[in-house]
N, C-alpha and C positions, 0 to 999 in steps of 0.2 A: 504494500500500500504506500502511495508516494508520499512524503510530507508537502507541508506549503512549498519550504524551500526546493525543493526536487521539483514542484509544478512550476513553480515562479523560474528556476532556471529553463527549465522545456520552454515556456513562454519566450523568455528571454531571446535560447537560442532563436528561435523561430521568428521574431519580432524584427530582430537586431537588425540583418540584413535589409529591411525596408525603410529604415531611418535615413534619412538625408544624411544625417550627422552623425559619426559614431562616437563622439563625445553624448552624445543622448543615451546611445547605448549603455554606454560607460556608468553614465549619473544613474540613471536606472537601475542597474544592480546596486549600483554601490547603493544608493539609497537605501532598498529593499535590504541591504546588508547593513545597514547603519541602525538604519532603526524599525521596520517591523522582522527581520530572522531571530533578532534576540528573543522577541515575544512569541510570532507562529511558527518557529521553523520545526522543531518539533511537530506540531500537531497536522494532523492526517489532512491532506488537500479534498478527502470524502467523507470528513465528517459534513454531519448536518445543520451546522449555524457557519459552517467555512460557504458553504455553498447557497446559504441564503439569510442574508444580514438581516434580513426583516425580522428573521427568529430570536436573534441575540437578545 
């Protein structure tokens, strides 16, 4: 089962490539590495409040 960070990097790769700028790509992880993988990296990308915020 993937975590956040495992789905956030798939995205990532997949994303990165259609950026104009790969400095955007860059700030993008690094972001998601700054400051939400400390909180969700851990937790399952198929849990059920990951997949729909309204629940939380």
């Amino acid at each position: 089962m993937p975590t956040f960070a495992d789905a956030a990097e798939r995205v990532w790769n997949q994303m990165r490539k259609g950026w104009r700028d790969q400095r955007h790509a860059r700030d993008w992880l690094s972001s998601l590495t700054r400051f939400a993988f400390p909180h969700l990296a851990p937790i399952s990308a198929t849990c059920r409040w990951a997949r729909s915020p309204a629940s939380m």
